[in-house]
C-alpha positions in Angstrom: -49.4 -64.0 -14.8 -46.2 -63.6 -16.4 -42.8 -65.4 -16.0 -40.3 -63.0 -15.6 -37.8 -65.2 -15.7 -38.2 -66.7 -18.9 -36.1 -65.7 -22.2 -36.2 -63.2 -24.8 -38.4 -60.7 -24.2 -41.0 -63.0 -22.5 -42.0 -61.1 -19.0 -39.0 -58.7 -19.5 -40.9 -55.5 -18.3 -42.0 -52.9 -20.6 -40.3 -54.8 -23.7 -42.7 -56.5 -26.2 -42.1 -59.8 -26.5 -40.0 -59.9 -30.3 -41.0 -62.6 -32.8 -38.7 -65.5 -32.1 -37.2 -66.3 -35.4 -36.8 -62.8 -35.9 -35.0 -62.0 -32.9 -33.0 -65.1 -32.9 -31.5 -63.6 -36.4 -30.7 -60.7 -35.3 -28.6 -61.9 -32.0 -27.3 -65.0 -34.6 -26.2 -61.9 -37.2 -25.2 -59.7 -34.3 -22.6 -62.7 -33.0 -21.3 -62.3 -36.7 -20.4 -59.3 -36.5 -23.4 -58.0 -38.4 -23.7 -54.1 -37.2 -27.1 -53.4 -38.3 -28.1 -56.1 -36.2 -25.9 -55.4 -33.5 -27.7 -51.7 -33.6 -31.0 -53.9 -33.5 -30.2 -56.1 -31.0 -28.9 -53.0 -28.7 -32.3 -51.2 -29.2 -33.9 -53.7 -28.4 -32.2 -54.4 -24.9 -31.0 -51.4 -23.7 -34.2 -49.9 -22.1 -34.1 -53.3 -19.8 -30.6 -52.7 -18.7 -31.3 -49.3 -18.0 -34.3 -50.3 -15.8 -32.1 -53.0 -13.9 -29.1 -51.0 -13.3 -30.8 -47.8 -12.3 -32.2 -48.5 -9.0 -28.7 -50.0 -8.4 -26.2 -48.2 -9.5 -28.2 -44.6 -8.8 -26.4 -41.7 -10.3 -24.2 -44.0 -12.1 -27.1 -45.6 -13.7 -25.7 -44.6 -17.0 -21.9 -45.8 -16.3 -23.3 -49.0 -15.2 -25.8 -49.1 -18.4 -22.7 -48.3 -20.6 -20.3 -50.9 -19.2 -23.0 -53.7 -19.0 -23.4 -52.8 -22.7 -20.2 -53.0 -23.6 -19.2 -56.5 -22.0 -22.5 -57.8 -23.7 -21.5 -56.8 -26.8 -18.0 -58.0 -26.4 -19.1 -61.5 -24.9 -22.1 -62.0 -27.5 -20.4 -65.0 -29.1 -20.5 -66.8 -25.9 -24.1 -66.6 -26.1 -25.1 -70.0 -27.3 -28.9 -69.9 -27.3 -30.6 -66.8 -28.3 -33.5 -67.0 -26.1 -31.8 -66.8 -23.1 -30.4 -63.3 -24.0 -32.4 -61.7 -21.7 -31.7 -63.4 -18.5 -27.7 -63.7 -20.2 -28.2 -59.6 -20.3 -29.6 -59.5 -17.0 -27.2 -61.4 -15.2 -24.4 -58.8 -17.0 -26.5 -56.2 -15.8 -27.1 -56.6 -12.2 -23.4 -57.1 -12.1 -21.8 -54.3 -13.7 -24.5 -52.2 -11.9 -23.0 -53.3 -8.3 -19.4 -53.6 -9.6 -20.0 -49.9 -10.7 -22.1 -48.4 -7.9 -19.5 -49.6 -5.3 -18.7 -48.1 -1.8 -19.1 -44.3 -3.7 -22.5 -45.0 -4.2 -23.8 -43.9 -0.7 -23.1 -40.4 -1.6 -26.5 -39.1 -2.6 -27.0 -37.9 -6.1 -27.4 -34.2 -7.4 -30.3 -35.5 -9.6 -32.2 -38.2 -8.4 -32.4 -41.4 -10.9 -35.4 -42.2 -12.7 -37.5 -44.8 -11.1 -40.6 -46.6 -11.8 -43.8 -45.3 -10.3 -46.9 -43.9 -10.3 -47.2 -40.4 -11.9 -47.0 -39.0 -8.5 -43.1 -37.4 -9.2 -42.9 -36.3 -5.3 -43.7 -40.3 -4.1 -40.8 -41.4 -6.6 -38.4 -38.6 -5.6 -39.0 -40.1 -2.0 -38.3 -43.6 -2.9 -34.8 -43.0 -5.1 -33.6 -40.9 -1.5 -34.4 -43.8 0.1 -32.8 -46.0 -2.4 -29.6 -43.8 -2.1 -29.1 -44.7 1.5 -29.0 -48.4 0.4 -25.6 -50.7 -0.6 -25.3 -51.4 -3.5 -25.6 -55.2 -2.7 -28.8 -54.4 -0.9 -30.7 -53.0 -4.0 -29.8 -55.6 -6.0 -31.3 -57.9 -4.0 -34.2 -55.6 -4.0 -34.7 -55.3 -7.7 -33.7 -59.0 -8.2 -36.8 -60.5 -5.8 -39.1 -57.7 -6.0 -38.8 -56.0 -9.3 -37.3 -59.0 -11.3 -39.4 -62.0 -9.2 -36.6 -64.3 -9.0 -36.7 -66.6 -6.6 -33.6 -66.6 -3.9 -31.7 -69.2 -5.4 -31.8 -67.9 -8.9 -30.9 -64.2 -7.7 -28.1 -66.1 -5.7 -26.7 -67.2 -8.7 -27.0 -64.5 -10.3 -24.9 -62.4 -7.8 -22.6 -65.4 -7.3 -24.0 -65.7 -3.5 -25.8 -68.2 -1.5 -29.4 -68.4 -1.5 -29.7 -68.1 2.4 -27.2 -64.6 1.8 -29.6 -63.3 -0.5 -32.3 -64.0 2.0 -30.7 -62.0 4.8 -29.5 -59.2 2.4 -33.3 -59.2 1.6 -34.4 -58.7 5.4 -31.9 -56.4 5.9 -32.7 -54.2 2.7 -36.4 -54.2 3.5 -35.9 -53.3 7.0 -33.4 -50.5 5.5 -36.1 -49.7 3.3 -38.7 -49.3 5.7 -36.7 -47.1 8.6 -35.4 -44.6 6.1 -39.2 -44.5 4.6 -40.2 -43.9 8.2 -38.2 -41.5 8.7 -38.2 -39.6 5.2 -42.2 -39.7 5.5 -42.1 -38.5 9.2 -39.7 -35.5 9.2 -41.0 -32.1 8.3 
């Protein structure tokens, strides 16, 4: 089984894991202001923060993408160890993706967002409604533990809340989850 939680590219789903002394060149060029590499480095991350922020942020999937791209790019010098880009980028991510889904997000979406699932389109169609009727705080949580597999108190840090909060957002997402899937499922 897979970490998920450890650093670059090791567990991050659907990204192939780079060569390490590779990769760490390209983030150490990238922190120098190197653009080929910062071009590199952003191919190489951006499918990942477009995976975390879309079931968050919804129909602003791609503001939240943008903006999480943008600080990461602009706080890359931080970045002291290159291997921990990807929980670094995450952390960004999950952010931006709440910061930018906000109360507005509960409006439902013209286009629903693109979500992972099986090739059944109708099932996944069903599951971003769903997702829609979510806060924004609440599918965090949800991709954090169930998509992500971080344990409460990492996901706590993460979203700068306590590990028992995450916990009860959790419940309450799940049991969100479920009722609206009831209903969506049971209504002609």
């Amino acid at each position: 089984m897979t970490d998920r939680r450890a650093g670059h590219g090791a567990g991050v789903p659907g990204t192939a894991r780079p060569d390490s002394d590779r990769f760490a060149a390209i983030v150490r060029a990238a922190q120098r202001g190197d653009a080929l590499a910062m071009h590199d480095l952003l191919d190489e991350i951006t499918p990942y923060v477009q995976r975390l922020c879309g079931p968050i942020a919804l129909h602003d999937a791609a503001d939240a993408t943008q903006e999480t791209l943008i600080v990461v790019l602009r706080r890359l010098g931080t970045l002291r160890e290159p291997a921990a880009l990807f929980g670094w980028v995450r952390m960004i991510a999950i952010r931006e993706a709440v910061r930018v889904a906000g109360p507005a997000s509960r409006v439902p979406p013209t286009d629903p967002p693109d979500l992972p699932g099986p090739d059944d389109t109708e099932l996944a169609t069903d599951i971003a409604d769903v997702l829609q009727r979510l806060a924004p705080e609440q599918r965090a949580v949800l991709v954090l533990r169930d998509i992500e597999g971080l344990t409460e108190q990492r996901a706590g840090e993460l979203l700068r809340i306590p590990a028992g909060t995450v916990r009860s957002r959790l419940f309450r997402a799940r049991r969100s989850f479920r009722k609206a899937w009831l209903t969506e499922r049971t209504t002609p």
